[in-house]
KEROLO-849146 format. One record per residue: residue in three letters; x negated, y negated, z negated of N, C-alpha, C, O in turn. Coordinates in steps of 0.001 Angstrom, whole numbers, plus 500000, padded with zeros to 6 digits. Atoms other than C-alpha are relative to their C-alpha. Example, Ala and Ser with C-alpha at 12.3 -4.5 7.8 and 13.67 -1.06 7.14 Angstrom:
// KEROLO-849146
Ala499110501190500000487700504500492200499100498800500000498064498819499335
Ser500820501190500060486330501060492860500770498910499270500261497802499101
// end
This chain:
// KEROLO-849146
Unk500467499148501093068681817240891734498490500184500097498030500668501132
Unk501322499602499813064998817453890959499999501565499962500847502457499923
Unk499891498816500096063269820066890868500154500725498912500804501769498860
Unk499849499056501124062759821015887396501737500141499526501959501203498944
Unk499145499830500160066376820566886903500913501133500628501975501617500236
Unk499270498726498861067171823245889870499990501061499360500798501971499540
Unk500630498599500369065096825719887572501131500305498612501100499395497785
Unk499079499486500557068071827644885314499287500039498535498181500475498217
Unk500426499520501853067692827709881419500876500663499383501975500461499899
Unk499169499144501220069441829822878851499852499913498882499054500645498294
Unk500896500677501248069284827933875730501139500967498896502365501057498832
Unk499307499595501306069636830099872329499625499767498567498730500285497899
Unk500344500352501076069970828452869451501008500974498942501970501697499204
Unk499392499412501360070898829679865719498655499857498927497467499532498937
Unk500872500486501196070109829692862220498898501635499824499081502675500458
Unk500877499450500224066914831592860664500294501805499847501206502397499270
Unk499953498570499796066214835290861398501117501066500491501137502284500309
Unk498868499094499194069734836117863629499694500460501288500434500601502261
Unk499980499164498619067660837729866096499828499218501352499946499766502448
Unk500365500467498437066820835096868828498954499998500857498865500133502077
Unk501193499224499411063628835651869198499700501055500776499034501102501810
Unk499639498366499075064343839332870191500674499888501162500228500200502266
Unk499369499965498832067008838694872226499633499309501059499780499774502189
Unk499942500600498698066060835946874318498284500444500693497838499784501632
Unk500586499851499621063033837587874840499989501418501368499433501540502459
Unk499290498730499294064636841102876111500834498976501197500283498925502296
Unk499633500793498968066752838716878214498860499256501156498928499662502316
Unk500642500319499098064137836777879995499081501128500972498770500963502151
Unk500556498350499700062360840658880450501004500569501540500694500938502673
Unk498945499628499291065560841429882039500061499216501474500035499804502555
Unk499696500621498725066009838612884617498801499428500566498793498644501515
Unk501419500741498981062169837813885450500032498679499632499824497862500530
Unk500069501570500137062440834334883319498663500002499469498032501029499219
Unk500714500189501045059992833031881586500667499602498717501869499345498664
Unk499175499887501108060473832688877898498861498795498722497653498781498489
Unk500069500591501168060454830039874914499901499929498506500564499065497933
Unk499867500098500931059748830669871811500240499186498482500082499672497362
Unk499999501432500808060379827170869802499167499723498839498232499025498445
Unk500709499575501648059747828320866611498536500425499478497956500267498404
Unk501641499632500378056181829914867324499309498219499904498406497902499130
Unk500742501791499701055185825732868147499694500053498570498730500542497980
Unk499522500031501329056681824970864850499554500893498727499851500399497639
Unk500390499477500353055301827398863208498350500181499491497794500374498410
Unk501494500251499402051684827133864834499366498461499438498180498148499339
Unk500896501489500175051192823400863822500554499974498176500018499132497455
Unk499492499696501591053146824480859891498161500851499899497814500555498755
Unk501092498566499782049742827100860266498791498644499562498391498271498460
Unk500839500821500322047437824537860628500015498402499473499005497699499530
Unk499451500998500934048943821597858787499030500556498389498143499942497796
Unk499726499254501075048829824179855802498488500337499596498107500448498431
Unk501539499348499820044960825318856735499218498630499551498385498790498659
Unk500386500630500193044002821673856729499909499709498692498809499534498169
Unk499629500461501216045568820825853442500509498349500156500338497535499249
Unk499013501460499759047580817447854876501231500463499568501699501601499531
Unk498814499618500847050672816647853110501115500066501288501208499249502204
Unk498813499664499497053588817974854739501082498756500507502254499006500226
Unk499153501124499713055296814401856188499800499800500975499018500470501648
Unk500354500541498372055550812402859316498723499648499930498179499853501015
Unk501569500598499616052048811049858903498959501056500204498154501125501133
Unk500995498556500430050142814289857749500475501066501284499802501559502189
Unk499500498584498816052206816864859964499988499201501617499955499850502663
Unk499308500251498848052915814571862684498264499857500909498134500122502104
Unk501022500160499616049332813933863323499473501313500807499174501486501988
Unk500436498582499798048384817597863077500710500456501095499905501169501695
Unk499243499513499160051544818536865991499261499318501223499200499911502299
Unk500244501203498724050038815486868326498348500479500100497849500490501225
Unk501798499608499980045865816694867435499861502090500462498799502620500790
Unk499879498341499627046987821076868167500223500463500894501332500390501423
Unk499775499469498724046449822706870808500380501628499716499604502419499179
Unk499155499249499808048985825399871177500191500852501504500706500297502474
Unk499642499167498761049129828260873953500608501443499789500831502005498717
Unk499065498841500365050856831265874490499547500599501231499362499982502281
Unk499913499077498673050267834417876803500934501471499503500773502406498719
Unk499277498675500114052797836824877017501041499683498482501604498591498559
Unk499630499637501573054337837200873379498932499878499234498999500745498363
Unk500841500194500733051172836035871732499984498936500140500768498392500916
Unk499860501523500844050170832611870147498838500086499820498206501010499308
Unk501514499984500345047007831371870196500322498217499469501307497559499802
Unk500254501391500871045884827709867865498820499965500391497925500508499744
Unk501625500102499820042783826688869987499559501359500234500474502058500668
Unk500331498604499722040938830028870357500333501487499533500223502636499959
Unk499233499419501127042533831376867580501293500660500323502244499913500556
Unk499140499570499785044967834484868194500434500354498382499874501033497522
Unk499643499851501606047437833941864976501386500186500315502255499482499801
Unk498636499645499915050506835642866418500461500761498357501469500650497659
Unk499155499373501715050799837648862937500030498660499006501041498343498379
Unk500302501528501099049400834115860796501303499326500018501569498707498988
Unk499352501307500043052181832117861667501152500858499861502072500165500295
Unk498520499446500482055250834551860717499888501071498283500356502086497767
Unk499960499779501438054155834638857267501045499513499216501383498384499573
Unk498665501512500662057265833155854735499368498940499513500115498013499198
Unk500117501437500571055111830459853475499962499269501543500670498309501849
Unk499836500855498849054361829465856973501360499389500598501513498254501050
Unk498704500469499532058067829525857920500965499264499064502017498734499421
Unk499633501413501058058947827410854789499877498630500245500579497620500212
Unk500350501684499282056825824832856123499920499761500976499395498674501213
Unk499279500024498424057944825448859891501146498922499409501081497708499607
Unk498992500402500437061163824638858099500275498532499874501186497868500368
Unk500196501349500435060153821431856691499429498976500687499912497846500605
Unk500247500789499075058291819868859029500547500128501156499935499451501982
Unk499036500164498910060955820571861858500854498847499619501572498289500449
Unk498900501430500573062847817653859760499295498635501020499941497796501647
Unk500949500877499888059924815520860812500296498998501668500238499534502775
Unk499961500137498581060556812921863675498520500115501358498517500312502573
Unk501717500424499196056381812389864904499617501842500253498676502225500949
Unk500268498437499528056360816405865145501114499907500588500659499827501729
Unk499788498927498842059149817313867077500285498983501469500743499393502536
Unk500496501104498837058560813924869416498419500403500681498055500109501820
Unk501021499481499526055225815526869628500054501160500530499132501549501248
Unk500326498217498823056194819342871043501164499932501026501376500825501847
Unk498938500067498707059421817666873205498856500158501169498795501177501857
Unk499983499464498368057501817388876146498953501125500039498617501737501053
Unk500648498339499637055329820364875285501042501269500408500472502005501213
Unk499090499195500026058485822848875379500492499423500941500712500443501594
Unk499358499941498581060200821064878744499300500485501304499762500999502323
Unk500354499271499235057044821725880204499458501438500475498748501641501460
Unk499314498449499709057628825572880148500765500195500665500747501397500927
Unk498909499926499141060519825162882355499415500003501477499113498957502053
Unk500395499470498801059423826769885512500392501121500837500672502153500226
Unk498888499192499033060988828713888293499010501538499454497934501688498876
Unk498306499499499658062548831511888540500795499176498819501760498487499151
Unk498632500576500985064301830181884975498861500186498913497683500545498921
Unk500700500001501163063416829935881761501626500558498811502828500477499062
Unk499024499503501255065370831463878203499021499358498927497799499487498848
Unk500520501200500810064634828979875608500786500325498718502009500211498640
Unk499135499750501127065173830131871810499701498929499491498912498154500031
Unk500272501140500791065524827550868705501514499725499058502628500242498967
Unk499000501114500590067309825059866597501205499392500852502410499627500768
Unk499797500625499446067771822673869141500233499666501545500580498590502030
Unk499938499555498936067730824217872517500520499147500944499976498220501544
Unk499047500386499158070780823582874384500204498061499578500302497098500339
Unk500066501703500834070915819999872048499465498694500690500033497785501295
Unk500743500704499935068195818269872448498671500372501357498430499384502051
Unk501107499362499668065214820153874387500800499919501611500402499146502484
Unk499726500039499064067525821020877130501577500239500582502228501232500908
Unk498328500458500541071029819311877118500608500365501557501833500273501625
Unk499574499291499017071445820741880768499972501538500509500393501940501594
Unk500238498350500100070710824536880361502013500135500403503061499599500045
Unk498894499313499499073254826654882400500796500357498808501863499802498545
Unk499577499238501263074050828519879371499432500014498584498271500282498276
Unk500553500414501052074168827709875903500579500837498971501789501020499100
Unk499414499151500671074668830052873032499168499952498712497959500106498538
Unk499943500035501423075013829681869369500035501450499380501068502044499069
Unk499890498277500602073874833333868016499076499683498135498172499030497614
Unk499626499986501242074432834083864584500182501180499406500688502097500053
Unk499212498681500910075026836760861764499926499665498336499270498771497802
Unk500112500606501259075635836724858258498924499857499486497976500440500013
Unk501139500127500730073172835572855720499016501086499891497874501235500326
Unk500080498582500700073213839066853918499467500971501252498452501595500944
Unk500218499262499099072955841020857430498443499023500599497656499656501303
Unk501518500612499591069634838316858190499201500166498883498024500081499234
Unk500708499578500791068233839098855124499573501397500227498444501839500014
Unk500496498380500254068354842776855564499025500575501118498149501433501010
Unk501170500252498609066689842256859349498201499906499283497208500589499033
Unk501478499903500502064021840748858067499389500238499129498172500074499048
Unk501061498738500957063136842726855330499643501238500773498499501481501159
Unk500855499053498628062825845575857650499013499854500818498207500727501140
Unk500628500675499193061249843536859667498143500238499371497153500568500024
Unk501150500515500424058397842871856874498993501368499370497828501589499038
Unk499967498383500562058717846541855782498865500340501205497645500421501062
Unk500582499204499268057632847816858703498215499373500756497292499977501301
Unk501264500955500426054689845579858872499252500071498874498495499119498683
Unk500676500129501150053277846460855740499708499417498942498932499774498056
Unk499843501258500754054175843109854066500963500605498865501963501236499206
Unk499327500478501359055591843097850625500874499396500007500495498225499966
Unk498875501131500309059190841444850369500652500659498822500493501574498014
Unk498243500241501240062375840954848274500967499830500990500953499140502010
Unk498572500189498846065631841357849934500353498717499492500384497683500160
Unk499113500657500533067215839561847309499017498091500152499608497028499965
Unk500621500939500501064417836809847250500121499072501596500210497862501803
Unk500150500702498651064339836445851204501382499216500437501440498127501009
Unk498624500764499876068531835986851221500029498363499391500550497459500045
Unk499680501150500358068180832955848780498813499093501152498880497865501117
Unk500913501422499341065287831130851334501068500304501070501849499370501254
Unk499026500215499048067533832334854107500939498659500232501026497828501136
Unk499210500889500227070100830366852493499635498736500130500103498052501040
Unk500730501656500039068083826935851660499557499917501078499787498869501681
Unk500210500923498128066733826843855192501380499905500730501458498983501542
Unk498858499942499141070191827483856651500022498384499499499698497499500290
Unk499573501401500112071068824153854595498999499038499910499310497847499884
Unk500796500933498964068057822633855487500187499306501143500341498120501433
Unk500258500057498186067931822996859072501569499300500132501797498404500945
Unk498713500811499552071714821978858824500071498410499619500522497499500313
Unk499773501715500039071252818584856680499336498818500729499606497624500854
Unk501040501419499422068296817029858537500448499173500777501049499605501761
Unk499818501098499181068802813838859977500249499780501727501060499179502433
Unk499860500002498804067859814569863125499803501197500752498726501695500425
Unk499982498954499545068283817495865223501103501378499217501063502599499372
Unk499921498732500849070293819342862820500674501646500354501724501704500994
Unk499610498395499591070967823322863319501632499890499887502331500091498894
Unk497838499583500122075070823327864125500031500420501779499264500301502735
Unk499713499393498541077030825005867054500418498796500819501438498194500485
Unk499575501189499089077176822220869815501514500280501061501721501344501644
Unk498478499473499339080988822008871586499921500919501233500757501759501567
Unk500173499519498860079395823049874675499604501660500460499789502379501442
Unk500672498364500032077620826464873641500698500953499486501383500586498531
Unk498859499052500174079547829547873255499177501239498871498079501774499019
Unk500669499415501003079095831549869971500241501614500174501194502188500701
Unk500688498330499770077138835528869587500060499981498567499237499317497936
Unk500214499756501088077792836353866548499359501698499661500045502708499811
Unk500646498301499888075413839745865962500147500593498933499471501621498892
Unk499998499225501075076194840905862867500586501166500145500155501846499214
Unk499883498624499875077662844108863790499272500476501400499153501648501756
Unk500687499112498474075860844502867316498838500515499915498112500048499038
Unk501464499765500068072866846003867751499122499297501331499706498839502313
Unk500968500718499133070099844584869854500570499538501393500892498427501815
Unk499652499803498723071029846060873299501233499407500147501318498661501123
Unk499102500808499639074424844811872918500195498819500060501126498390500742
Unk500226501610500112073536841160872144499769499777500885500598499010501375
Unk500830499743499157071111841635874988500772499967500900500717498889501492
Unk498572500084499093074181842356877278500567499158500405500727498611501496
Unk498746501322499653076567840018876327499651498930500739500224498528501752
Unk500623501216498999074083837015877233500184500363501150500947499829501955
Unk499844500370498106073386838433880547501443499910500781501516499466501926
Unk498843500076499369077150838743881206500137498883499680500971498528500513
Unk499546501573500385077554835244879930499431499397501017500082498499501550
Unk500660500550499138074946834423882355500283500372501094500235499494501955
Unk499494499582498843076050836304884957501326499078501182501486498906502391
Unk498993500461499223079348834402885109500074498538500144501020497928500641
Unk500570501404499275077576830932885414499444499974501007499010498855501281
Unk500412499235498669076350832663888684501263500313501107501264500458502329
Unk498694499922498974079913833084889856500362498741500737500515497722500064
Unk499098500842498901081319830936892907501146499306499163501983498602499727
// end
């Protein structure tokens, strides 16, 4: 066993705004991991794709994922010197997160940026593609989820309390079209893999999501 393989992952994937972000961040908090955010990448190179004005494809985006330098300290996001942790969880940005996650020359360009985050004690790795693709040996793999209607109402709160301007009703229908986005693309697409065991959060609240993982994780720790 090498080494990076010794180092424990906790891969959580699901579809748009069911809360993985939160949780697997409270989780890695919890057990001293370090932590993945997938989506800020994805997000971060949608940011400056979008800034440039290149068209949104493998040539245009894929360039921009392979030319961006991307860092992170703590729960912040920096693009080059540039701290754009609020910039990049705008909805147009996560439209065209959306779209250029289809892309093969972008997410061939942030694979080995995102394995190399995997560093002892462990790592908790949110996303699409987590447990999938990124890291098809993670201890624990978990498909977390809630309804559409209950991810719509998140992140309107969410945008509320931020001072942003939404639509419930407007954010449920993109909800929707990225769900069947992220599900038709070619490659990588957002579904529950046989191996990962499904969180469905629509009635839990945070702390209990927060829980369940670590007991899930706990008992991949058992003898």
């Amino acid at each position: 066993m090498t080494k990076t393989a010794a180092v424990p992952v906790i891969a959580i994937d699901g579809p748009s705004a069911a809360g993985k972000g939160t949780i697997a961040r409270l989780v890695a908090d919890k057990l001293g991991f370090h932590w993945l955010d997938s989506g800020a990448l994805y997000r971060a190179v949608a940011l400056a794709a979008l800034r440039a004005g290149v068209q949104l494809d493998d040539a245009g985006a894929g360039r921009v994922a392979a030319a961006s330098e991307i860092s992170f300290e703590g729960e912040e996001v920096r693009l080059g010197p540039e701290l754009v942790t609020e910039a990049i969880r705008s909805e147009a940005v996560g439209v065209a997160a959306s779209q250029i996650a289809a892309l093969p020359s972008v997410r061939q360009a942030l694979l080995a940026r995102q394995r190399a985050l995997r560093e002892a004690p462990g790592l908790v790795a949110d996303g699409r593609d987590m447990g999938s693709v990124v890291f098809p040996d993670a201890v624990l793999k978990i498909y977390l989820t809630a309804s559409a209607e209950e991810r719509a109402r998140r992140r309107h709160k969410q945008l509320i309390e931020k001072g942003m301007g939404a639509n419930i009703h407007t954010l449920l229908q993109d909800i929707k079209a990225r769900d069947a986005r992220d599900s038709a693309r070619a490659l990588a697409p957002l579904k529950k893999q046989d191996d990962a065991s499904l969180l469905d959060t629509t009635s839990l609240t945070i702390e209990a999501a927060v829980e369940e993982v670590l007991a899930r994780f706990a008992a991949t720790r058992t003898p």
